[in-house]
KETILUM-879799 format. One line per 10 residues: number of its first residue (from 1); for each residue z, x, y of N, C-alpha, C. Coordinates in steps of 0.001 Angstrom, whole numbers, plus 500000, padded with zeros to 6 digits. Each point is the difference from the previous one (the first is absolute). Layout:
N
NUM = Z X Y Z X Y Z X Y; ...;
//
This chain:
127
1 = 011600 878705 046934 500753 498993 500722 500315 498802 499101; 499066 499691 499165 500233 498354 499050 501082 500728 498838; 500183 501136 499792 501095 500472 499205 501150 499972 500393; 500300 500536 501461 500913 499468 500743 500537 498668 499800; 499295 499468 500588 500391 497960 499864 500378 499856 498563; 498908 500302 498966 500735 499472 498685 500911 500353 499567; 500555 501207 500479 501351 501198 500043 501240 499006 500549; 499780 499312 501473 500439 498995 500456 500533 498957 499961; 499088 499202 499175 500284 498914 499715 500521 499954 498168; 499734 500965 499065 500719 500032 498885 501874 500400 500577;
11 = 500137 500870 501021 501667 500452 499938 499970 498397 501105; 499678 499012 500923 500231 498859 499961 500761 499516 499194; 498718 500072 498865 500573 498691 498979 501129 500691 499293; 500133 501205 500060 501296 500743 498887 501129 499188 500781; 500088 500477 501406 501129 499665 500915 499964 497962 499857; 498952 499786 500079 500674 498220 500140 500362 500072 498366; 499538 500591 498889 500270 498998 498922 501865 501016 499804; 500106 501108 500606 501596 500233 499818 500817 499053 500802; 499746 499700 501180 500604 499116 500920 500354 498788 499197; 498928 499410 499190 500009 498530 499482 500787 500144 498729;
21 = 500039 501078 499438 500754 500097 499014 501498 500306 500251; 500509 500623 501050 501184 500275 500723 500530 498693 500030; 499190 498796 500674 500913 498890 500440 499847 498954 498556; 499049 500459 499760 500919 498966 498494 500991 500634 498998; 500232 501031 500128 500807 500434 499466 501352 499968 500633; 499912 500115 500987 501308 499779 500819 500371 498295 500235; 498574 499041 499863 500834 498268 499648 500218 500026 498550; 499442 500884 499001 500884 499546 499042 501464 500013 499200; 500226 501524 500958 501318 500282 499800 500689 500130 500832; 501506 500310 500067 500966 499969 501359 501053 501435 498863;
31 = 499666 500864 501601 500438 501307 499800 501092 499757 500291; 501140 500683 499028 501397 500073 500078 500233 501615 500424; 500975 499769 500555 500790 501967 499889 500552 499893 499030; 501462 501242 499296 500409 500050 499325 501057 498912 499895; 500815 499995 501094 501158 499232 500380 499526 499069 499270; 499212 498857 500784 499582 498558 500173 499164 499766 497831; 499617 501563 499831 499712 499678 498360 501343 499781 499175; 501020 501036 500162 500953 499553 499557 500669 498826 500187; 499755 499598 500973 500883 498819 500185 499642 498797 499223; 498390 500277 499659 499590 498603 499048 499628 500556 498682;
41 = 499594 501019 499817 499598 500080 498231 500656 499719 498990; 501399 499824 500296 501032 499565 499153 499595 498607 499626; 499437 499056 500727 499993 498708 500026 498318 499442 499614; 499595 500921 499882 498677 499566 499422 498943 501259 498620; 499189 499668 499953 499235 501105 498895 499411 501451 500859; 500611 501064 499540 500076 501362 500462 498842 500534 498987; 498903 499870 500704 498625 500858 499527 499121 501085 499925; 500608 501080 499571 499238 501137 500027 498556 500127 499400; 499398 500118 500962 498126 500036 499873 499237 501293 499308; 500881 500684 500096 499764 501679 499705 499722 499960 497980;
51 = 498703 500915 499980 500332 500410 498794 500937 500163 499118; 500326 500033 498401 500700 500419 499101 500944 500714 500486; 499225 501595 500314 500831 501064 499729 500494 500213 501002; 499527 499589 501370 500281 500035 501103 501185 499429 500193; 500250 498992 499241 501531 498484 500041 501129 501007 499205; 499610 501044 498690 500772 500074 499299 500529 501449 500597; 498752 500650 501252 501082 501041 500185 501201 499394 500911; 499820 498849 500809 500766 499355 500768 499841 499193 500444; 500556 498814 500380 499966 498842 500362 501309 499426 500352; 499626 498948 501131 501688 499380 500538 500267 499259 498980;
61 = 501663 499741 499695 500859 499603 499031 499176 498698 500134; 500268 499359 498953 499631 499073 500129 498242 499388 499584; 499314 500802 500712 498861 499491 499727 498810 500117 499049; 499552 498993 499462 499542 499779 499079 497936 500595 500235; 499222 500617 499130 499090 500353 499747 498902 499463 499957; 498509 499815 500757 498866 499225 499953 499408 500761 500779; 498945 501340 499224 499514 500417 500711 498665 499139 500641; 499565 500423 501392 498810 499261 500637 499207 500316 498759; 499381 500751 499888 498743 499830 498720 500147 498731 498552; 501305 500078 499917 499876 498817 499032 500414 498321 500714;
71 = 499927 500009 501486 500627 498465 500469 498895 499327 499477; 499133 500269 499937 498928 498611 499657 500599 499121 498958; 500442 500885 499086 500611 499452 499004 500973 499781 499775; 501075 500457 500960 501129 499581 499761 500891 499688 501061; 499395 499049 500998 500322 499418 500911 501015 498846 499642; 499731 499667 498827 500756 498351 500055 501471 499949 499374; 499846 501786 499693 501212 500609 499717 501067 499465 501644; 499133 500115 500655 501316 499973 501843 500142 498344 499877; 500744 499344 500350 500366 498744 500768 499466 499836 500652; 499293 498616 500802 499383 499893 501743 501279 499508 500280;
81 = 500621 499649 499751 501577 498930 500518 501085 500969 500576; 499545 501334 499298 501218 500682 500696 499592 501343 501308; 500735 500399 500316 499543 500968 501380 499754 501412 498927; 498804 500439 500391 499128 501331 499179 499897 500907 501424; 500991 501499 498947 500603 500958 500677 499336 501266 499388; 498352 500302 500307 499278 501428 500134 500503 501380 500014; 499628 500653 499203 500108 501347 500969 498856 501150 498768; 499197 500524 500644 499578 501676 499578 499764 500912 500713; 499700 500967 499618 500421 501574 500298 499987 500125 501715; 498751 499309 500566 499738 500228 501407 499883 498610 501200;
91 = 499790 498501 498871 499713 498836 500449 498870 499507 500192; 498824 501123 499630 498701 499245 499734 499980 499832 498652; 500102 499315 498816 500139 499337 499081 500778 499337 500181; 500919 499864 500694 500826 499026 499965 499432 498924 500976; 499799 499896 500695 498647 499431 500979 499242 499288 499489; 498726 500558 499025 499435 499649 499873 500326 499065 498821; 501219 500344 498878 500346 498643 499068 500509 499195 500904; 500936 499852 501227 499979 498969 500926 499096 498919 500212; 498552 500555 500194 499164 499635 500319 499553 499093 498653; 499895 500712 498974 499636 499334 498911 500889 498726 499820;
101 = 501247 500304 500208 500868 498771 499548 500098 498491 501188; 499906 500715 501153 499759 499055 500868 498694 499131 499826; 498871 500505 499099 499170 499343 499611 500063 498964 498765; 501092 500088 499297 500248 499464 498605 501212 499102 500124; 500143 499897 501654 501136 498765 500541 501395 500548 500014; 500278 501431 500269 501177 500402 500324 500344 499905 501077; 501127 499540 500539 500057 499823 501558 501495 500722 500628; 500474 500902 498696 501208 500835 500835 499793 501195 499618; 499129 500608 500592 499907 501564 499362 500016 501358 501286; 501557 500810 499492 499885 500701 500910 499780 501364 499220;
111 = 500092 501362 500905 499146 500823 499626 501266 501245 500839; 500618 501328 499363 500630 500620 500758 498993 500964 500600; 500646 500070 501149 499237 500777 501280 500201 501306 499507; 498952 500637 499905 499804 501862 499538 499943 500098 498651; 500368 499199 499005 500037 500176 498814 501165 500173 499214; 499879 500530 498928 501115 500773 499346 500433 501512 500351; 499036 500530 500514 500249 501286 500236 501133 500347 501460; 500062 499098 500788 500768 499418 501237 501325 499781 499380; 500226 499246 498891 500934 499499 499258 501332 501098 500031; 501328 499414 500874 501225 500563 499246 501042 499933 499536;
121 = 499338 498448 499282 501235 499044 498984 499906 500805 498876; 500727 499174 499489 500345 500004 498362 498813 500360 499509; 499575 500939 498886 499104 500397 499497 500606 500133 498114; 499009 499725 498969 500191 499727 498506 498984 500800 499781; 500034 501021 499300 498693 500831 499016 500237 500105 498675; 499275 500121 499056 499959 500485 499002 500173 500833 499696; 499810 501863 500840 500003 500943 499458 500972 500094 499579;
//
């Protein structure tokens, strides 16, 4: 029975600490659709979060490269002054550099809804 309960109260805490992580992730960014992305990435910094090779098999016109693994360091590469326009493969990385940047005093950062893989703009590859 006390295996039970501790069985219990560990998927608890799984479920509150996803919950708590859900809503800060959702105040730090503001989900766009496709439409409403196009309509602004033109006008501000277009950030693909995604790995290297991931950007070079494709990526929307336009946007420029910082994968999440290297933002620590190269955050100061973005503007805070201008509106910061997210996107990777599924939108959890993109999320979570949201999160990071909203911590480092970014205060316009949106994030496209579904990712890139949703995506059926303009597309640039390398191959």
């Amino acid at each position: 029975m006390a295996v039970l309960y501790t069985i219990a109260i560990i998927l608890g805490l799984i479920i509150v600490y996803v919950l708590v992580n859900t809503l800060r992730l959702k105040k730090a960014v503001t989900n766009l659709t496709q439409d409403e992305f196009i309509q602004g990435y033109r006008k501000s910094q277009l950030i693909d979060v995604r790995e290297v090779k991931e950007f070079e098999a494709g990526h929307i016109l336009g946007a420029r490269n910082i994968p999440s693994t290297q933002l620590r360091q190269r955050y100061k590469e973005i503007r805070p002054d201008l509106p910061v326009y997210l996107y990777c493969q599924n939108a959890g990385r993109s999320a979570r550099t949201a999160l990071f940047l909203k911590k480092k005093g970014y205060n316009q950062v949106y994030q496209l809804q579904g990712g890139f893989k949703t995506w059926t703009g303009k597309v640039k590859s390398k191959a």
